[in-house]
C-alpha positions in Angstrom: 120.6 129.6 97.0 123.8 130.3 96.2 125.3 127.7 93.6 129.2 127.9 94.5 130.6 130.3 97.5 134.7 130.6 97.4 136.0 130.6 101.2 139.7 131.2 101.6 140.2 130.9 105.4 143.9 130.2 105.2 145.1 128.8 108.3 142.3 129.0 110.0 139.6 126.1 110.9 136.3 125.0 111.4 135.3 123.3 114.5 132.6 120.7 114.8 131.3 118.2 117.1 128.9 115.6 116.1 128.5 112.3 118.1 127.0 110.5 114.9 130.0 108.8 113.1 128.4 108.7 109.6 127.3 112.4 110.1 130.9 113.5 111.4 132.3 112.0 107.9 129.9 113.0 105.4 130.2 117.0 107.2 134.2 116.1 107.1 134.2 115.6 103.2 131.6 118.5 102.7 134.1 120.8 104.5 137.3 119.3 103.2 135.9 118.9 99.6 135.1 123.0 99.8 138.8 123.6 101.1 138.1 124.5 104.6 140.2 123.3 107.3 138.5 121.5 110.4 138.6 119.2 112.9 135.6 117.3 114.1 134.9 116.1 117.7 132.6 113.6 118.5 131.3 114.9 121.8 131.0 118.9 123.6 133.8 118.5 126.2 136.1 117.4 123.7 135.3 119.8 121.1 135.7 122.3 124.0 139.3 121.4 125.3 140.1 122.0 121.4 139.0 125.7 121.2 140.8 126.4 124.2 143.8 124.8 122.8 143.3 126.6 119.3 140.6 129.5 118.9 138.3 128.6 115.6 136.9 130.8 113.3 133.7 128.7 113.5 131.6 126.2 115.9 129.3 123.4 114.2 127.9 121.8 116.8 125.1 119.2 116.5 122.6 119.1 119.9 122.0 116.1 121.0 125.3 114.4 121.8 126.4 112.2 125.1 127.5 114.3 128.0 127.8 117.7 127.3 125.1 118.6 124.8 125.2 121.2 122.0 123.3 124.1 124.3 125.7 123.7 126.9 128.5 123.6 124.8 127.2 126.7 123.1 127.1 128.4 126.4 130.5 127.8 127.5 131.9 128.8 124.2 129.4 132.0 124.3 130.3 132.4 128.4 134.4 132.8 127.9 135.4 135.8 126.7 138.5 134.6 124.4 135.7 132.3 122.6 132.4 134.7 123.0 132.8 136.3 119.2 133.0 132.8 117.3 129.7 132.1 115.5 128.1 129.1 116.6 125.8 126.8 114.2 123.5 124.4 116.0 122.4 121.1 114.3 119.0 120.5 115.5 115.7 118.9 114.0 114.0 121.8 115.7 110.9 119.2 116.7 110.1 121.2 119.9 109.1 125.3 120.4 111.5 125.1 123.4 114.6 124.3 120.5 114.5 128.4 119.9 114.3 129.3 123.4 117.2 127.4 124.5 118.9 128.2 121.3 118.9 132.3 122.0 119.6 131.6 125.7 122.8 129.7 124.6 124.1 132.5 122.7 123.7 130.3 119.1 123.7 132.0 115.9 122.3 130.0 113.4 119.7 126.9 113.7 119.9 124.5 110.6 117.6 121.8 110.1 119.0 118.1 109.5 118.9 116.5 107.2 121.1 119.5 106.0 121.0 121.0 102.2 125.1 121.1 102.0 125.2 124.6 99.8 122.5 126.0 102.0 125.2 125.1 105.0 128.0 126.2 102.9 126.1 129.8 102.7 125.3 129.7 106.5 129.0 130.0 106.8 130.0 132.3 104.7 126.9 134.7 105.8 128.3 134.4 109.2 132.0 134.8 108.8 130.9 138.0 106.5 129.2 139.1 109.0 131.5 138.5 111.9 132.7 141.7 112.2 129.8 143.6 112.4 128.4 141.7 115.7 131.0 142.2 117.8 130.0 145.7 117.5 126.8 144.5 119.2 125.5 145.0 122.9 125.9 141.8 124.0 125.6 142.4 127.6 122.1 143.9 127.2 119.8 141.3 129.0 115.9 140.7 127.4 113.6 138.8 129.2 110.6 137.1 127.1 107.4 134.9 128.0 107.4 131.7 126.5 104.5 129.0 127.6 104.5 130.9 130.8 107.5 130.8 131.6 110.1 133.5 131.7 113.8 133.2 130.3 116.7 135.5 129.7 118.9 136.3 126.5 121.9 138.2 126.5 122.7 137.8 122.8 123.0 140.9 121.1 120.2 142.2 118.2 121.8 141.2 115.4 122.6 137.5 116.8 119.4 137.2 118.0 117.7 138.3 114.4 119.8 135.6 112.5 118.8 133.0 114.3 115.4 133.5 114.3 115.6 134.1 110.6 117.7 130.7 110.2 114.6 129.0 112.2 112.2 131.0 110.1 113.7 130.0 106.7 114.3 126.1 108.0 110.3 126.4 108.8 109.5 128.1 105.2 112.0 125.1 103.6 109.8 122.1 105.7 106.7 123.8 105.0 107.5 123.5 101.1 108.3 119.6 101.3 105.6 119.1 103.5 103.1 121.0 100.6 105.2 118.8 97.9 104.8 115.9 100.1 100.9 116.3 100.6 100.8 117.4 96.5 102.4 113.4 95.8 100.5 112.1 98.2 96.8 113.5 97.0 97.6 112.7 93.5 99.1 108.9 94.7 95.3 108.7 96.4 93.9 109.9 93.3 95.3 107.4 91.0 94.2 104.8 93.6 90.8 106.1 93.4 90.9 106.2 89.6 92.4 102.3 89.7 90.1 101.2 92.0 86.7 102.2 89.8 88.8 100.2 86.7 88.8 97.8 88.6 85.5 97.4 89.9 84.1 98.6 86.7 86.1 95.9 85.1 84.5 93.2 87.9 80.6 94.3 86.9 81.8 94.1 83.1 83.4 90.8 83.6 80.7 89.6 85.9 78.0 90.7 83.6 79.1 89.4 80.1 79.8 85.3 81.8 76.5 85.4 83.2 75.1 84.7 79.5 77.3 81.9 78.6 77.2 80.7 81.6 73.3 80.2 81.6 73.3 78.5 78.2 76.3 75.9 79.8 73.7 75.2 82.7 70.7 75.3 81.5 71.6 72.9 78.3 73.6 70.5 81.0 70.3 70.3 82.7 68.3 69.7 79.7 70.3 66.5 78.8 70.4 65.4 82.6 66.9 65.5 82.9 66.5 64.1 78.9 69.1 61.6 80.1 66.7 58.1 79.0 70.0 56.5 77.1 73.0 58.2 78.9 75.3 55.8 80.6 75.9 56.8 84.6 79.6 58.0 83.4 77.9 60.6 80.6 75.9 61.5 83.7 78.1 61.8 86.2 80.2 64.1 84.1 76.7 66.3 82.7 76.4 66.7 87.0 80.1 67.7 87.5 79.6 70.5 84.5 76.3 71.5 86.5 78.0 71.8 90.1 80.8 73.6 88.6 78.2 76.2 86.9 76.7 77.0 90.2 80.2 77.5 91.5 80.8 80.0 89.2 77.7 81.7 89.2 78.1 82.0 93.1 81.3 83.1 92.6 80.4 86.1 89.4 77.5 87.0 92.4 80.1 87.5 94.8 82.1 89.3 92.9 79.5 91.6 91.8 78.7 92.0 95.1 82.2 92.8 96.7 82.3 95.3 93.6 79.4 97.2 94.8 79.8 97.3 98.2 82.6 99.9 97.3 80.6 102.6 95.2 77.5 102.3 97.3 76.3 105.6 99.3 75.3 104.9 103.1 71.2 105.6 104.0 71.3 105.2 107.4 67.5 103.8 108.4 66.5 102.3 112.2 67.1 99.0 111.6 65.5 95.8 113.7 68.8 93.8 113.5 67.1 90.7 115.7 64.0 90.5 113.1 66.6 90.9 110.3 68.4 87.4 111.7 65.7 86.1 112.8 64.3 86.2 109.0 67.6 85.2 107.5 67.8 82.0 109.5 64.2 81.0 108.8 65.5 81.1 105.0 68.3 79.4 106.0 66.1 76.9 107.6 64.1 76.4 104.1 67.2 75.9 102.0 68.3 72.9 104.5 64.8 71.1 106.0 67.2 68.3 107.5 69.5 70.6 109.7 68.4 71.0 113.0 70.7 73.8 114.8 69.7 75.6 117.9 69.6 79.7 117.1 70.2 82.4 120.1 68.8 85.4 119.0 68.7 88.6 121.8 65.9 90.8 121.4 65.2 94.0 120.8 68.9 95.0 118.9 68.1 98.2 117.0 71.1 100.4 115.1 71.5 103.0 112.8 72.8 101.7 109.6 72.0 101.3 105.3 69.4 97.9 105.7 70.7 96.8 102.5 74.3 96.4 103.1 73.7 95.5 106.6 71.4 92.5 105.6 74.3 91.9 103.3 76.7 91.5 106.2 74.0 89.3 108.3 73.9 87.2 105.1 77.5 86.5 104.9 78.0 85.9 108.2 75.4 84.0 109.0 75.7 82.1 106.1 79.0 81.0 107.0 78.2 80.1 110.8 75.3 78.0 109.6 77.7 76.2 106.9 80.9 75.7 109.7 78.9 74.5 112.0 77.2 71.8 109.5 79.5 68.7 110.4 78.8 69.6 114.1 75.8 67.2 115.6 74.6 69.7 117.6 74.8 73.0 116.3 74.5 76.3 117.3 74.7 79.8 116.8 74.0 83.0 118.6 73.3 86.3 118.2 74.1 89.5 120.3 75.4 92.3 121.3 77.9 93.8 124.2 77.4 97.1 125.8 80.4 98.9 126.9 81.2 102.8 127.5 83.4 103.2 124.0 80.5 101.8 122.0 78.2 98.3 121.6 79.9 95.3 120.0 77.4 92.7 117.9 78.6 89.3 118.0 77.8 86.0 115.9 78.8 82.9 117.4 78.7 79.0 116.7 80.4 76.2 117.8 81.4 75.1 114.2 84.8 74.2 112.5 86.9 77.4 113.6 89.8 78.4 112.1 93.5 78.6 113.0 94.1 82.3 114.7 97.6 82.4 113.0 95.5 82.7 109.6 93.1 85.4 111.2 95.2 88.6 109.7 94.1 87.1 105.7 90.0 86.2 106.7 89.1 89.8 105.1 91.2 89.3 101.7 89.3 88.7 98.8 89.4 85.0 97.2 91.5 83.9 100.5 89.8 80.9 102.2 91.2 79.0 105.3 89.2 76.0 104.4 89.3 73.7 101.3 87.0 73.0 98.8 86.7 69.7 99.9 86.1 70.7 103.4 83.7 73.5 102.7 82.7 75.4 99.3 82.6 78.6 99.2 84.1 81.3 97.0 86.5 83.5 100.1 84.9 86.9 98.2 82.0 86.9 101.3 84.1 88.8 104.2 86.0 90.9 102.1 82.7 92.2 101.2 81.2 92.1 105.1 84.9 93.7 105.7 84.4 96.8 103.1 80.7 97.5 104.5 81.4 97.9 108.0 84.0 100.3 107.5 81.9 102.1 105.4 79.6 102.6 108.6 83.0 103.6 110.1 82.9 100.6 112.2 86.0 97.6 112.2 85.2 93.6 112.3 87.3 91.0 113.5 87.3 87.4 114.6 88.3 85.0 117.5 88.3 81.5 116.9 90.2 77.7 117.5 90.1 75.3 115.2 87.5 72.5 116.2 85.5 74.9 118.6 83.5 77.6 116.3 84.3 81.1 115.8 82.6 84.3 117.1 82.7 87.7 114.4 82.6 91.1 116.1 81.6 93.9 114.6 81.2 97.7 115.2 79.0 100.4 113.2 79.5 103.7 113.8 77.1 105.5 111.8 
């Protein structure tokens, strides 16, 4: 690229026409700071009358403009033969094949690409004022006709005008091939740093995890030891040796989450046949066990089989299971169901009750880790659960989501598409 090109056109002018206000000043002060006379139109019939009026040295012309566009223009310019000789520049993002086609067949002589590189245009011109004289020695009336998409078309532009433009729209293609390769170069080595942040930061989550699980066992088990030792403990000693206990299991349930939601992103997919209605029918008998004094009605269909990893999958009945058994736990007469829905796309599993719900206007954060629509008060729970449900079904290239109102239960679809 040439760093600094001297023009001394004298009287003589440059003639644009671009509809884009901001774009007709910025090529203004590009032209005018590189002491070149012109005079910018903002549409193709004005910019017309003008060359008529006073014959250019050069056309800029941009191609999408209101009314006469920048091919037609071109054409007229290249159609009368007191204007036929002035090089034409077209201003095009070149985002369709056809852009060439109708570029030749309008006589143009240069493509550039916008966003323009302003001393890449600056040697454009000069190239083609150089050059000027040697086309009009060209055989401009020779007609070539060309297959394009099946279709046939005419250009009467001579050899060399035809050559340069195709060279302009093969250099513009080798310039947007290089950012693209620059562009994809950022962007793998953005995704690597990710990557890299990501394993810190699950790494950091196990090591976290891993080293308040021992201190966290002595708190516990030592509260324990005085509860149960607790002969001449006053009830307030008590009740605070209880709250240090509850809040022990909190946080253990909440360092197993996290390792959990910590695995679930390093673990490798096994796919196995996998009973998914003896899997919940298994989870809610434990369920059952852990609370003897709920009685909830449970829908399971029959006979659901899929192709998924049984571990994390029993992880992801877990969680949502889990949850529908503790939402619907103020309800009198719960229930839940299990299923699935056939369709031609693919088969959608569902798990329903008819517990709390949750307000759909909060349904975009129910996958984000330690996010929880529901209090403490109202429910415990640690919000890690569905981030971790979330993480493992797109792992089996499948998508979750929820439908809910608040009062009425909630129903969690899910896809796997391993």
């Amino acid at each position: 690229m040439q760093s600094s090109i001297h023009l001394n056109l004298g009287e003589q002018y440059i003639l644009a026409a671009e509809d884009s206000p901001v774009q007709a000043k910025r090529l203004k002060r590009f032209l005018d700071t590189n002491n070149i006379n012109c005079e910018i139109c903002s549409n193709g019939d004005d910019a017309y009358e003008v060359a008529l009026a006073r014959k250019p040295i050069m056309i800029i012309s941009d191609i999408i403009m209101p009314g006469m566009d920048g091919y037609e223009f071109c054409s007229k310019i290249k159609a009368d033969p007191n204007l036929k000789d002035i090089p034409v520049i077209l201003l095009t993002s070149l985002s369709d094949p056809l852009d060439i086609i109708k570029g030749l067949q309008a006589g143009a002589d240069n493509f550039i690409t916008k966003p323009y590189d302003e001393q890449y245009l600056l040697s454009r011109i000069y190239y083609l004022l150089a050059n000027n004289e040697m086309r009009r020695i060209g055989t401009g009336d020779m007609v070539i006709e060309i297959m394009f998409q099946g279709l046939k078309y005419q250009i009467n532009s001579d050899k060399k005008q035809i050559l340069d433009l195709l060279l302009s729209v093969y250099e513009a293609a080798i310039h947007r091939n290089e950012d693209l390769i620059e562009a994809q170069l950022q962007l793998q080595h953005s995704n690597e740093n990710l990557v890299s942040a990501n394993q810190e930061l699950e790494a950091f989550a196990r090591t976290v995890s891993h080293d308040l699980r021992s201190p966290l066992s002595g708190v516990v088990g030592f509260a324990t030891l005085l509860l149960s030792d607790g002969k001449n403990m006053d009830d307030v000693a008590k009740n605070y040796l209880q709250w240090i206990l509850d809040s022990g299991y909190k946080m253990a349930q909440l360092i197993d989450d996290l390792l959990q939601y910590s695995k679930s992103g390093l673990a490798e997919i096994s796919p196995e046949s996998i009973d998914l209605s003896q899997m919940v029918l298994e989870i809610v008998s434990d369920l059952r066990m852990r609370s003897p004094e709920r009685n909830v009605t449970v829908h399971v269909q029959e006979g659901i089989v899929v192709n998924a990893d049984q571990n994390l999958i029993q992880v992801v009945l877990n969680n949502l299971l889990g949850n529908a058994w503790k939402y619907s736990g103020k309800v009198e007469n719960a229930e839940i169901s299990f299923g699935k829905v056939e369709s031609e796309e693919n088969t959608t599993f569902f798990i329903a009750d008819n517990g709390a719900g949750f307000n759909m206007e909060k349904a975009e954060k129910l996958f984000s880790p330690f996010i929880r629509l529901h209090t403490n008060n109202e429910f415990q729970g640690t919000g890690v659960g569905l981030s971790t449900v979330k993480r493992i079904i797109e792992k089996h290239n499948g998508s979750i989501w929820a439908e809910s109102e608040q009062g009425k239960g909630a129903i969690f679809y899910f896809t796997i598409g391993v």
